[in-house]
C-alpha positions as CSV (number, residue, x, y, z in Angstrom):
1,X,91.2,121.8,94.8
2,X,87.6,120.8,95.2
3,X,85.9,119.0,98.1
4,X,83.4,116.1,97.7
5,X,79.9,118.1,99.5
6,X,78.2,114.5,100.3
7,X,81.6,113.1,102.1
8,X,83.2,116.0,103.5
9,X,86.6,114.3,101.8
10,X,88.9,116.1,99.7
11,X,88.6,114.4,96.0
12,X,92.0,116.3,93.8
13,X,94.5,118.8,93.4
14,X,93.9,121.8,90.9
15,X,96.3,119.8,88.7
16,X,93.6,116.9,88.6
17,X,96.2,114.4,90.7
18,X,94.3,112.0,92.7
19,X,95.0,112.9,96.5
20,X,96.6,109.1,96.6
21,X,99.2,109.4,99.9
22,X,99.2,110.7,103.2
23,X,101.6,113.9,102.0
24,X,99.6,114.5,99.2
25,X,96.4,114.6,101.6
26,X,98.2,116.8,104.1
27,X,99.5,119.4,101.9
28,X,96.0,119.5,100.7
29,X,94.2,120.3,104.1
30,X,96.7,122.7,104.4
31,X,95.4,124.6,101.2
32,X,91.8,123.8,101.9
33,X,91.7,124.4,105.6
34,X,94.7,125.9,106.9
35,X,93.5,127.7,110.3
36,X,91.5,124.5,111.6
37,X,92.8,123.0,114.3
38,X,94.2,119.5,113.2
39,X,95.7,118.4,116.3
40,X,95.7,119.5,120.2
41,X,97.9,117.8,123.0
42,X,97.4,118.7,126.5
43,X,100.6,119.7,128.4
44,X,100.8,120.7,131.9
45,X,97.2,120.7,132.5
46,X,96.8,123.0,129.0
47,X,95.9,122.3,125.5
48,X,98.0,123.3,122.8
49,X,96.6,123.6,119.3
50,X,98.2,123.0,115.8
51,X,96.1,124.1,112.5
52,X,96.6,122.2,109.3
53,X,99.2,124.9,108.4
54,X,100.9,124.7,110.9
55,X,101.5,120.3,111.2
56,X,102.4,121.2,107.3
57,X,105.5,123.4,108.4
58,X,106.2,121.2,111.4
59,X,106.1,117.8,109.3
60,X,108.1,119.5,106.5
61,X,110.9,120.3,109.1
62,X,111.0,116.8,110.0
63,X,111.2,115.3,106.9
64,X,114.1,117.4,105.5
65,X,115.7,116.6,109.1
66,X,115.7,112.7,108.2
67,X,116.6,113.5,104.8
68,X,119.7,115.6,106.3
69,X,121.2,112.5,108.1
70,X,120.2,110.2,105.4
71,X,116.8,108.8,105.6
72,X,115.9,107.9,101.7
73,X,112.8,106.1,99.8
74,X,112.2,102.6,100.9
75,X,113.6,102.8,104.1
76,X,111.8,102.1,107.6
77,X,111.5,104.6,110.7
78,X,110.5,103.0,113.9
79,X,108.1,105.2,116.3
80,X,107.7,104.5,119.9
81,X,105.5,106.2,121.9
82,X,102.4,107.1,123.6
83,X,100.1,108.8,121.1
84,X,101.7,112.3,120.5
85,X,101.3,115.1,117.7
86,X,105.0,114.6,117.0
87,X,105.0,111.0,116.3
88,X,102.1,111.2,114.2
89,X,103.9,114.2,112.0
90,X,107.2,111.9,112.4
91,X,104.9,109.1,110.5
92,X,104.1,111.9,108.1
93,X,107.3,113.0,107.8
94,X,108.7,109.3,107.0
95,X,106.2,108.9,104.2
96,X,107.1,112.3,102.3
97,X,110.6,110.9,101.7
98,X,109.2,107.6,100.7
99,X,110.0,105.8,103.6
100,X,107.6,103.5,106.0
101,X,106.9,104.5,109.5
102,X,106.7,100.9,111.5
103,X,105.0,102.1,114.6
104,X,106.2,99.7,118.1
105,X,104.0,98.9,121.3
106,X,105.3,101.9,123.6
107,X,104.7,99.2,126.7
108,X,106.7,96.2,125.3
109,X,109.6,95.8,127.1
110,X,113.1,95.9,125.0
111,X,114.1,92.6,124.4
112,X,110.2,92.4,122.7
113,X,111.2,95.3,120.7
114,X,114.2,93.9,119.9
115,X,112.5,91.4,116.9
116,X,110.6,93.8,115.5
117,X,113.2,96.0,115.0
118,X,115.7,93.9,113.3
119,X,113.1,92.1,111.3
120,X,112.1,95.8,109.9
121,X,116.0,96.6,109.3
122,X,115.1,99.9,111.9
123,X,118.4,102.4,111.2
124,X,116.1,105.2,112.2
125,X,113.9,105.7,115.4
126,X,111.7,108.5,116.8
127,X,110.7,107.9,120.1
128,X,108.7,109.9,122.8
129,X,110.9,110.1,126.0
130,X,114.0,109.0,128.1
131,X,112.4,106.0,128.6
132,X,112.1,104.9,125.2
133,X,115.4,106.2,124.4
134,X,117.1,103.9,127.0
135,X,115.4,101.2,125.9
136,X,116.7,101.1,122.8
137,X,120.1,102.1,123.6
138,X,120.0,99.1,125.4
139,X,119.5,96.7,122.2
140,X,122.3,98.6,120.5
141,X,124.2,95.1,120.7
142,X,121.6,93.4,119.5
143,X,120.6,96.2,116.9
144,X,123.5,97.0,115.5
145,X,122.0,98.5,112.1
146,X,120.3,101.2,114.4
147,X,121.7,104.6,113.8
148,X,119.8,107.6,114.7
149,X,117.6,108.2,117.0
150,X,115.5,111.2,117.7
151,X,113.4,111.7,121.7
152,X,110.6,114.0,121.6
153,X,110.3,115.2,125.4
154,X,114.2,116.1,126.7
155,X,113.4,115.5,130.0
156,X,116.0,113.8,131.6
157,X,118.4,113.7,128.5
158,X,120.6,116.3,129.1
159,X,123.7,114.1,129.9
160,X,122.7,112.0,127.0
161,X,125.7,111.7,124.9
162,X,125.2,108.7,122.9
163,X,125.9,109.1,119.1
164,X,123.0,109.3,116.9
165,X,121.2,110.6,120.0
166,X,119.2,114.1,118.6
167,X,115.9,116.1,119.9
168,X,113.1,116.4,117.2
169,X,113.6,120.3,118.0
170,X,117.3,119.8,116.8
171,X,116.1,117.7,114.0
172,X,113.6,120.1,112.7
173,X,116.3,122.9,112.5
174,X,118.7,121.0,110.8
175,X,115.6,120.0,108.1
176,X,114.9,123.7,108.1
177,X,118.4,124.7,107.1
178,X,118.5,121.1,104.9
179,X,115.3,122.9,102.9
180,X,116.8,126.2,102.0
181,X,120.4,124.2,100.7
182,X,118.0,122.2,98.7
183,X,114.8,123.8,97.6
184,X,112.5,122.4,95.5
185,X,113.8,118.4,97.0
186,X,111.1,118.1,99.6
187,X,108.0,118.8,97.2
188,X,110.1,116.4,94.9
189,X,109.9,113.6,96.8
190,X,106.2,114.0,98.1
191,X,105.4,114.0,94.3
192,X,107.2,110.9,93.5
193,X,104.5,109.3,96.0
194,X,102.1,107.1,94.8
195,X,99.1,105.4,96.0
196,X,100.7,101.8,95.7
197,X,103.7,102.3,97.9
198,X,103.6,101.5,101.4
199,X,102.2,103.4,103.4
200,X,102.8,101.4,107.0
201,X,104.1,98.8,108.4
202,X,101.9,97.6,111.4
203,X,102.9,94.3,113.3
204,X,100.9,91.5,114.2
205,X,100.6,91.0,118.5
206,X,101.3,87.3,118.0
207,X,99.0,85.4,119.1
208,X,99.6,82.2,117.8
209,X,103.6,83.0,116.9
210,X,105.8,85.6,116.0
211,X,104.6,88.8,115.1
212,X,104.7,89.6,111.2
213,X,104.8,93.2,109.7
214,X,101.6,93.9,107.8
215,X,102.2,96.0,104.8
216,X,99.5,98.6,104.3
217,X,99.7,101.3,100.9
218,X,98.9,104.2,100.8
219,X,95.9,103.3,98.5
220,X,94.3,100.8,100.7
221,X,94.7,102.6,104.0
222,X,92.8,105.7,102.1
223,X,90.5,103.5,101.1
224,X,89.3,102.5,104.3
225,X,89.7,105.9,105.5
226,X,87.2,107.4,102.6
227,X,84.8,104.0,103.1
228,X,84.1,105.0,106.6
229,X,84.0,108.5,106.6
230,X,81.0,107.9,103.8
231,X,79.5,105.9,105.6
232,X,79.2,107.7,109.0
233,X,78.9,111.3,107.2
234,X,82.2,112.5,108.6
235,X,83.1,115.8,108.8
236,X,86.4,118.6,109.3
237,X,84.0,119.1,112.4
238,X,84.6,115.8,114.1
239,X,87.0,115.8,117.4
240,X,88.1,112.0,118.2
241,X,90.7,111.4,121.1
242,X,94.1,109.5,119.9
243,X,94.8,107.4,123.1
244,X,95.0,103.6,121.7
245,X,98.3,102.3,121.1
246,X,100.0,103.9,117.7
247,X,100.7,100.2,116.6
248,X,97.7,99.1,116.7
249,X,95.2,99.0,113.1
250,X,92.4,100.9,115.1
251,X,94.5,104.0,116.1
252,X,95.8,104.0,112.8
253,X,92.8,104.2,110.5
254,X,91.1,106.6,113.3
255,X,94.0,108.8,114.2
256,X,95.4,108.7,110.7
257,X,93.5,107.4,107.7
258,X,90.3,109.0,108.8
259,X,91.9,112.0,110.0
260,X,94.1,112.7,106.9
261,X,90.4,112.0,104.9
262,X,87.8,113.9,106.4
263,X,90.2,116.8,108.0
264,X,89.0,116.3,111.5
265,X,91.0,117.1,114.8
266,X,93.0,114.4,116.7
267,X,93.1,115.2,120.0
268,X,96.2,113.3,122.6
269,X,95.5,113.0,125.9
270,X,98.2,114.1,128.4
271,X,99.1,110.6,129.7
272,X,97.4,107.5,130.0
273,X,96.6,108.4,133.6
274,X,94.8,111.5,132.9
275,X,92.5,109.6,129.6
276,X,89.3,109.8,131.2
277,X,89.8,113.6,132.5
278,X,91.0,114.5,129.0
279,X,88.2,112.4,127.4
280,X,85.3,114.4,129.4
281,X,87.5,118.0,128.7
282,X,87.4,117.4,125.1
283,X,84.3,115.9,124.8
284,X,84.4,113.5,121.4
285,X,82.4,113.9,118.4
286,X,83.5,110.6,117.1
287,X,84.9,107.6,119.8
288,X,86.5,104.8,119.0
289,X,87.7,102.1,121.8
290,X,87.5,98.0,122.9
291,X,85.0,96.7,124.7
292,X,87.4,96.6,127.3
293,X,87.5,100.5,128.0
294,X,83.6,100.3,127.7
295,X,83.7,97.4,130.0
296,X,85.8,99.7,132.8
297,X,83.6,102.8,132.0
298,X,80.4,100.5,132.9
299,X,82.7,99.2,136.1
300,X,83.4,102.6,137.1
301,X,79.7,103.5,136.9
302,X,78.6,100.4,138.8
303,X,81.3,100.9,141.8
304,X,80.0,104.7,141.9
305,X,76.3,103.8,142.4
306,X,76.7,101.4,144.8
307,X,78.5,104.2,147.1
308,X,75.5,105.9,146.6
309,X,72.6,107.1,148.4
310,X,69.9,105.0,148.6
311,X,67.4,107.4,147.0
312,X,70.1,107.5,144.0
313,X,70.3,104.0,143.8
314,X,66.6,103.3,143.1
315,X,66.4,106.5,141.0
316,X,69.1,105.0,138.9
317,X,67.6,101.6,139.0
318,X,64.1,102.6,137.7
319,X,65.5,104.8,135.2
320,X,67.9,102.1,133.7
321,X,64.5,99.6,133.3
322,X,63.0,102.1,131.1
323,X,66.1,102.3,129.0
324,X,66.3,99.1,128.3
325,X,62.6,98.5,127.7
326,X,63.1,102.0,124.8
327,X,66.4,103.5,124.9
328,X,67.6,101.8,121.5
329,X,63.9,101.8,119.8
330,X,64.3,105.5,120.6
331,X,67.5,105.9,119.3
332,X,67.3,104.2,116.3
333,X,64.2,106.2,115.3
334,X,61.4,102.8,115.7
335,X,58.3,104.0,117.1
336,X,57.8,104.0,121.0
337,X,54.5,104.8,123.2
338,X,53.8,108.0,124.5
339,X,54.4,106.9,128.3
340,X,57.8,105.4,127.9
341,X,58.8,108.3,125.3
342,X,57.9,110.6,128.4
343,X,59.4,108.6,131.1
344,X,63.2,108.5,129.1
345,X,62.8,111.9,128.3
346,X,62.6,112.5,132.3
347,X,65.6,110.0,132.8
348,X,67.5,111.8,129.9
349,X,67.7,114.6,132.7
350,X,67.9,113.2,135.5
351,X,70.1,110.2,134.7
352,X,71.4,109.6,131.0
353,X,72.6,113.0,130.9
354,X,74.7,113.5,133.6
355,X,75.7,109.8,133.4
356,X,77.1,110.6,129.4
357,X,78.6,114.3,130.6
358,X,80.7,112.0,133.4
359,X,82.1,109.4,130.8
360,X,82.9,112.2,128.3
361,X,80.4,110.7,125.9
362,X,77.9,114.0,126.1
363,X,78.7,114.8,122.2
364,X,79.3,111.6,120.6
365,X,77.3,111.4,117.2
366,X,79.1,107.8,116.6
367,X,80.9,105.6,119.0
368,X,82.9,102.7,117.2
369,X,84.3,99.4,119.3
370,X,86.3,96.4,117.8
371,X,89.4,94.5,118.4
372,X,87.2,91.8,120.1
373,X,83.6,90.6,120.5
374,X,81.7,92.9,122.6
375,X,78.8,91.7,125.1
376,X,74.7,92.1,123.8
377,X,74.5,93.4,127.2
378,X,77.4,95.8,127.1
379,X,76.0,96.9,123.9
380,X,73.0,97.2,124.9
381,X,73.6,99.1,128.1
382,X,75.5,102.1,126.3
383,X,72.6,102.4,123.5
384,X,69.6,102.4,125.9
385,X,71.3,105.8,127.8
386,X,71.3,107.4,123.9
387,X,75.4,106.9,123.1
388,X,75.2,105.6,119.0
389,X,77.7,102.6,119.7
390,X,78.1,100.3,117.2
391,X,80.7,97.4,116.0
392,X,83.0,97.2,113.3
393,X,85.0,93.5,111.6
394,X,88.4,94.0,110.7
395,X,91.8,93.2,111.4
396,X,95.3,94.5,110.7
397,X,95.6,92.7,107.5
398,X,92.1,94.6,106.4
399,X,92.8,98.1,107.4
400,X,90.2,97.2,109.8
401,X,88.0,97.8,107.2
402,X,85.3,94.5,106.5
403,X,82.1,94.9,108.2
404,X,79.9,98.6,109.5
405,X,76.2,98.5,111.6
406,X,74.5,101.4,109.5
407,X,72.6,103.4,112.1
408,X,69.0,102.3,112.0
409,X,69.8,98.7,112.0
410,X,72.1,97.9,115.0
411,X,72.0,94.3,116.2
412,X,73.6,93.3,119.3
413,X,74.8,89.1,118.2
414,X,76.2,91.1,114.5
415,X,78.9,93.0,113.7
416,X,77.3,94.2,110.6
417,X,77.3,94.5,106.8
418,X,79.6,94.7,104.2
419,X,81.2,98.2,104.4
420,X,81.1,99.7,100.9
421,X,83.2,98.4,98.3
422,X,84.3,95.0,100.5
423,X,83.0,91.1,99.6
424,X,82.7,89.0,102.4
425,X,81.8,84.9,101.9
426,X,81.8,82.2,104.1
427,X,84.2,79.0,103.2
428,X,83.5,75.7,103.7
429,X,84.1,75.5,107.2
430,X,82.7,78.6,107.8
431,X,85.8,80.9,107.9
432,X,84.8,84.7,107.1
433,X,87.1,85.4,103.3
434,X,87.4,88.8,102.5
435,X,88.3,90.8,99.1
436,X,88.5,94.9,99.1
437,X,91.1,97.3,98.4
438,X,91.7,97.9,101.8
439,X,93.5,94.6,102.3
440,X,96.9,94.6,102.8
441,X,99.9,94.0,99.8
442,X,101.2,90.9,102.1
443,X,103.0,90.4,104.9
444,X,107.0,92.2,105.7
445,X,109.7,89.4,103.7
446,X,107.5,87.0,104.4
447,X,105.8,85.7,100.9
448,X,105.3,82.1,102.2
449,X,102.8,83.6,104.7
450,X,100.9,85.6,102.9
451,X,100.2,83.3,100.3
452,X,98.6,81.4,103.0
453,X,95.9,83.5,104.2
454,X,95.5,85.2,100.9
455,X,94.2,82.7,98.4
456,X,95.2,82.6,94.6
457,X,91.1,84.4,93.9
458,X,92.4,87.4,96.1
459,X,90.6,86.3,99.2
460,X,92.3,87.0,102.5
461,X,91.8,84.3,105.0
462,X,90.5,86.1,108.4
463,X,90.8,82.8,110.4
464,X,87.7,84.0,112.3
465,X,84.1,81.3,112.2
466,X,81.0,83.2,111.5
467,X,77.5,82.8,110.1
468,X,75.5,85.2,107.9
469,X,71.8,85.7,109.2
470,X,68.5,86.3,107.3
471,X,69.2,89.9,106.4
472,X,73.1,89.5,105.5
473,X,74.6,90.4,108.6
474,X,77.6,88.9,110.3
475,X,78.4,87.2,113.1
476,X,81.4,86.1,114.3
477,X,81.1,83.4,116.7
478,X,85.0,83.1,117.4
479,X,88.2,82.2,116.1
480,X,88.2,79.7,113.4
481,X,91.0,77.7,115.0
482,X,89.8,78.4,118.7
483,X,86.5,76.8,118.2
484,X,85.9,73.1,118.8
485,X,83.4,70.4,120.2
486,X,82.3,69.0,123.0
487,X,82.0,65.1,123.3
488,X,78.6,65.2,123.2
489,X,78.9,67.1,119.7
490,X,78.2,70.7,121.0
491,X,79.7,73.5,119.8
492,X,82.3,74.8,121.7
493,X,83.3,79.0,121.4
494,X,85.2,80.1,124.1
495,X,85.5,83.7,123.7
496,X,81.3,83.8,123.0
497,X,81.3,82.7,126.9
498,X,83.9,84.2,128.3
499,X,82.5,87.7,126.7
500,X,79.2,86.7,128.6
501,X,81.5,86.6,131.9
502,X,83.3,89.7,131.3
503,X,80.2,91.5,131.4
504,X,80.2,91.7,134.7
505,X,82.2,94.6,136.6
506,X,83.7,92.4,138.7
507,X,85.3,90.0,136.5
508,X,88.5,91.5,134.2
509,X,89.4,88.4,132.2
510,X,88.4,84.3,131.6
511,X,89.9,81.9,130.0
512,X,87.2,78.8,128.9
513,X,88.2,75.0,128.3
514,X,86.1,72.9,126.5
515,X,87.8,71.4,123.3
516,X,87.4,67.5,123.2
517,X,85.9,67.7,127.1
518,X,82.8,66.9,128.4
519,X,82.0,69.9,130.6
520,X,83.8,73.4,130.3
521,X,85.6,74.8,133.3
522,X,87.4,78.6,133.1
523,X,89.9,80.5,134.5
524,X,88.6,83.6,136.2
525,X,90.7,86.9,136.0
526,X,88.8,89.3,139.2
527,X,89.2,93.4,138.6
528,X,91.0,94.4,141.2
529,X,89.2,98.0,141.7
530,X,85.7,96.5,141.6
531,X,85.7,93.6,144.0
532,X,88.3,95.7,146.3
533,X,85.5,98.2,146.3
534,X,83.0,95.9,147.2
535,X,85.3,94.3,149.8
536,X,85.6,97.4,151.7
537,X,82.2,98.5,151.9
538,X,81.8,94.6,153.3
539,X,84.6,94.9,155.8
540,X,86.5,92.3,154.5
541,X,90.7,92.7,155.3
542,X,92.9,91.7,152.4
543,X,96.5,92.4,152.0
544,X,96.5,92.0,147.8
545,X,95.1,90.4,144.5
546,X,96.2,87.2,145.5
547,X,94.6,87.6,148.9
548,X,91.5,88.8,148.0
549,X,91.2,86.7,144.8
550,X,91.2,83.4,147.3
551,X,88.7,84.7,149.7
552,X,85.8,82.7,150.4
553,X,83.6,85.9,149.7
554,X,84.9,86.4,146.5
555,X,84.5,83.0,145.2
556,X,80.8,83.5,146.4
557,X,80.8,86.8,144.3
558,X,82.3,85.3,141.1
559,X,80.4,81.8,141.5
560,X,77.4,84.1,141.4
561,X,78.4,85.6,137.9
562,X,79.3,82.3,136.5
563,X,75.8,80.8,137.3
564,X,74.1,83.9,136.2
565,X,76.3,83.4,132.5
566,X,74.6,79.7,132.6
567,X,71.4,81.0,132.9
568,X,71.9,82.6,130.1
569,X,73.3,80.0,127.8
570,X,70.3,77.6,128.8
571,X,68.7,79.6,126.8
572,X,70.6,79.4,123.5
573,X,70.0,76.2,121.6
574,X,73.2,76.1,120.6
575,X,75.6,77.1,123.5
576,X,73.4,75.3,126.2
577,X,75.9,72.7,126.4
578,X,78.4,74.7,127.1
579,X,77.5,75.9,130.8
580,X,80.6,76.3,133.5
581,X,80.8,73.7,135.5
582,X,84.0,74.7,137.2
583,X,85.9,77.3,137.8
584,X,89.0,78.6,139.7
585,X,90.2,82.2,140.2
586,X,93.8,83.1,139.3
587,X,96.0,84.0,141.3
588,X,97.7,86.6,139.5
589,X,96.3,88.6,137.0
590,X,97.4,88.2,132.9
591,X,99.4,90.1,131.8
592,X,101.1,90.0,128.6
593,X,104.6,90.8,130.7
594,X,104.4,87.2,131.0
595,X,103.5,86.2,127.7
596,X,99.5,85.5,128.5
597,X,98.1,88.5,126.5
598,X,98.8,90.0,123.5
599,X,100.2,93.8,123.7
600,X,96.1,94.1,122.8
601,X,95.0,92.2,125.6
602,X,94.1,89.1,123.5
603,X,94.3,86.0,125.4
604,X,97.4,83.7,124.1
605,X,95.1,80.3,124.6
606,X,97.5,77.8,123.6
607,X,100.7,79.2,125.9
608,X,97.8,79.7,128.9
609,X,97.0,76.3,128.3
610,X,100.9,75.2,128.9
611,X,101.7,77.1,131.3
612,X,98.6,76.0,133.2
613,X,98.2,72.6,132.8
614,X,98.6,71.6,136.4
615,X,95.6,73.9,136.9
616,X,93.4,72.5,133.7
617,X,94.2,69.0,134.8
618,X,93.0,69.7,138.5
619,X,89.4,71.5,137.5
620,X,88.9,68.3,135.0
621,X,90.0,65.8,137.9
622,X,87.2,67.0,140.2
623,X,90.1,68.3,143.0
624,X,89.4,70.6,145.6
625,X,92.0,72.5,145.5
626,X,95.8,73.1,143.7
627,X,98.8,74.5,144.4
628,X,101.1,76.2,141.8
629,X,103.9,78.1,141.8
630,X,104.1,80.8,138.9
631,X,107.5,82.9,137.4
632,X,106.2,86.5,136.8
633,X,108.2,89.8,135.6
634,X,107.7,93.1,137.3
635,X,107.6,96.4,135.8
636,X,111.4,97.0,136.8
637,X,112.1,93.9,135.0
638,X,112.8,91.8,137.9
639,X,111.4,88.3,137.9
640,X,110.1,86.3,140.9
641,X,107.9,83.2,141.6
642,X,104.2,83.4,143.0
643,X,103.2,80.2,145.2
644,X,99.1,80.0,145.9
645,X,97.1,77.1,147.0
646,X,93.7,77.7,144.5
647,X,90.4,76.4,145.7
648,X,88.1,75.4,142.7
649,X,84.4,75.5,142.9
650,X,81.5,74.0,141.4
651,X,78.7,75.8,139.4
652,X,75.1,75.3,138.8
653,X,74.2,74.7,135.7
654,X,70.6,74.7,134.2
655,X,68.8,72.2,131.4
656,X,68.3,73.7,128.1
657,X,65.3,75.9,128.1
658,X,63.6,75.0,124.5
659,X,62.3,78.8,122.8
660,X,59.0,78.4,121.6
661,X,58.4,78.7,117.9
């Protein structure tokens, strides 16, 4: 077996067969590189290691397990977890015998689950814990077709009689003893493998309807994998942390694509709780995450300095000016003067340093965010203190796999060229089309939707607007269908201006109207640990979100950040009639509990847009105030009603401000 020197990627067997699955790629790291660590999990405060050699006994074991109690070719295994070696080798496991691993939101609650699994024929599960277990004992009646189902952590299951019920430690020693009755089966079927089976199954979050299973091969998934470990120089070397949900494209072609490409260690965090601890202990070559965990790292760091000294506070004030006058010239290698080359060098000590050794962002060569538009001054913020962020396009349908910023030429309004071996074109209307090998085969029994986002030249139909600039990057502006006009004719992009308001620590989420209106209002969303913060160090009593949110202060706070986002769109030709005129702040957070995200935090615009119309109505009638009454669903389950009587307030908005040529 030989390895590629430029790519770091294993290329073929000593037979010549091109390494074209997942089990093919595993059994080869296992030849290549069997004492490197391929993936750690931290349990009980402790990290436990697993070489290549080692995932290949333990993913063996499970697959001749499955096999044992009947798992064959073409059949689907459901995994439900956080992100856990186990699962991932129970993925593995699935695809030696042929099968498809369809991986499930760990937080959706059971009756969610309950589509996905019957749509996906699930007779097999693997799950993490009791509480996975018990959801899906409780969709038994509703699932009859489900058979087995293996729990990775037995805590709590020891009176757990259920049939079907079986620990993955059982499971593995009834694959052990499968093996030796039946030698020569396992490496059977990992050889009848081939590139164009599939590889995944990976569901939709549903924004605009029911979720659909995308149907990702083995061929297209490598793809991606090998397009982006080329391009970023990836290496055995790398450590990434696995903590983004297991059924979502990102984790996937991180975790697993990449992984299974470059032979790099995955590394799980102990819970979700313990991320950021984990994150600074492992320290990350390579990070991947959405802007919205970059968004709560930059909250965290603002809440932190202003309980600081006052001598810390202007230290860290001066030092962040000279970042952003030559952090990101420095770090992409453009010439700088000698003063301010000096002056970061002293910050990189004093302030850049320690603030990168406190997110766990010390060793990152390249940091990767996507899943939603990031801010320019989000970007910006984490490339001026030396962190080599950059965006990638994709979607689940592309392997996340369309557009790369090669380092060197990073702008903040693109997400990018081309990645190798993708076309990208513009339609008519200014929809993004996309051809590569990395998109998917089509959608799970659904062949009248696929054939209508992929067209009959191969084209898949990303349904997001975007522009190419003078150099061929991209930009996406928004969602194809989300974007409208004003009555005046202006161009109205929600999600461009509700980015710019997110920006802010103190603001979590915003929802913009604007479609068909003349004057956009939004929904404001507060974080709850940064305006709390700043509540206490003001002395102001509140007794919860929905007190706080309707506090005269915090309307002040918020009012201030919406005025701030006009400002700033006065000064964009294009989005300067878009300003907030008015605005009201929720009170209850979204939550996708109740239907108003996605399980990825995407904002569901249309159901908002029902559920809220008494609200929409009131901010376009020019009222004072409204009161609403909301159903929500706890975390137990439960469901109750929320009453609030929300004030709406005006903004200032600002005439166009006309650049000079």
């Amino acid at each position: 077996m030989r390895q590629d020197q430029h790519k770091g990627t294993l290329v073929q067997t000593n037979d010549g067969m091109q390494l074209q699955t997942f089990p093919r790629r595993l059994l080869g790291h296992g030849q290549v590189r069997p004492g490197r660590p391929a993936f750690r999990e931290k349990y009980l405060g402790i990290w436990q290691t697993w070489t290549w050699s080692q995932v290949n006994e333990e993913v063996r074991a499970l697959a001749c397990g499955l096999a044992a109690l009947g798992f064959e070719r073409g059949m689907n295994l459901a995994i439900i977890g956080d992100n856990r070696p186990r699962l991932y080798w129970a993925m593995l496991a699935a695809q030696c015998l042929g099968g498809v691993p369809v991986p499930l939101y760990q937080d959706a609650p059971a009756a969610d689950m309950a589509y996905v699994l019957n749509d996906a024929e699930i007779a097999f599960a693997v799950v993490e814990d009791q509480e996975q277990v018990d959801k899906l004992l409780e969709l038994r009646a509703l699932c009859p077709q489900m058979r087995h189902i293996g729990f990775e952590d037995p805590r709590g299951m020891r009176h757990y009689g259920q049939a079907g019920l079986l620990s993955l430690a059982a499971l593995q020693e009834l694959g052990r003893s499968w093996d030796r009755d039946h030698p020569g089966q396992f490496d059977a079927m990992v050889g009848a493998g081939q590139g164009s089976d599939t590889a995944i199954i990976l569901y939709t979050s549903g924004t605009t309807g029911k979720p659909k299973g995308v149907c990702q091969s083995h061929a297209s998934l490598l793809a991606a994998g090998v397009g982006g470990v080329g391009f970023d120089h990836l290496t055995e070397r790398e450590d990434i942390l696995s903590y983004l949900p297991m059924a979502w494209v990102g984790d996937c072609l991180f975790s697993l694509a990449q992984a299974l490409v470059a032979g790099f260690t995955v590394n799980c965090p102990e819970s979700g709780d313990t991320v950021l601890t984990d994150l600074r202990e492992i320290g990350p070559t390579y990070y991947f995450a959405p802007p919205r965990v970059f968004e709560n790292m930059l909250t965290t760091v603002m809440i932190r300095m202003e309980d600081a000294g006052a001598i810390k506070r202007r230290m860290f004030a001066y030092f962040m000016a000279v970042a952003r006058r030559c952090g990101t010239a420095i770090l992409d290698g453009k010439p700088v003067s000698a003063a301010d080359r000096l002056a970061y060098a002293l910050g990189q000590v004093l302030v850049y340093g320690p603030l990168k050794n406190v997110l766990g962002l010390s060793r990152v060569r390249v940091a990767y965010t996507a899943g939603a538009a990031i801010g320019p001054d989000l970007f910006r913020f984490y490339r001026s203190i030396g962190v080599n962020l950059k965006q990638l396009y994709g979607s689940t349908e592309t392997c996340a796999y369309v557009c790369l910023q090669p380092d060197g030429n990073i702008k903040f309004d693109s997400v990018g060229l081309p990645a190798p071996g993708v076309e990208v074109k513009l339609a008519a209307n200014g929809e993004v089309l996309v051809k590569s090998v990395a998109t998917m085969d089509g959608y799970f029994k659904r062949p009248d939707a696929t054939a209508e986002v992929i067209d009959q030249d191969g084209y898949f139909h990303t349904g997001d607007a975007g522009i190419f600039d003078a150099e061929g990057h991209l930009k996406i502006i928004d969602r194809a269908a989300d974007v409208g006009q004003m009555t005046d004719g202006a161009m109205f992009a929600p999600n461009y201006i509700e980015n710019k308001l997110k920006f802010f620590p103190f603001i979590k989420e915003a929802v913009a109207f604007g479609n068909g209106r003349d004057q956009v209002c939004a929904f404001i969303n507060i974080d709850m640990e940064a305006v709390g913060n700043w509540a206490e160090r003001r002395h102001i009593a509140y007794s919860g979100y929905t007190d706080l949110a309707a506090h005269a202060s915090t309307y002040d706070l918020v009012r201030d950040c919406v005025e701030k986002v006009n400002a700033d769109l006065a000064a964009e030709a294009l989005m300067a009639g878009t300003q907030i005129h008015r605005f009201l702040i929720l009170h209850k957070e979204l939550d996708p509990d109740d239907g108003e995200l996605t399980r990825t935090r995407k904002v569901r615009r249309t159901f908002i847009a029902e559920k809220y119309a008494v609200l929409i109505d009131a901010l376009y009638a020019n009222k004072a105030s409204q009161f609403i009454t909301t159903q929500v669903k706890f975390e137990d389950g439960r469901v109750g009603m929320v009453s609030a009587d929300l004030r709406i307030c005006g903004a200032t908005t600002y005439p166009a401000i006309a650049r000079a040529a």
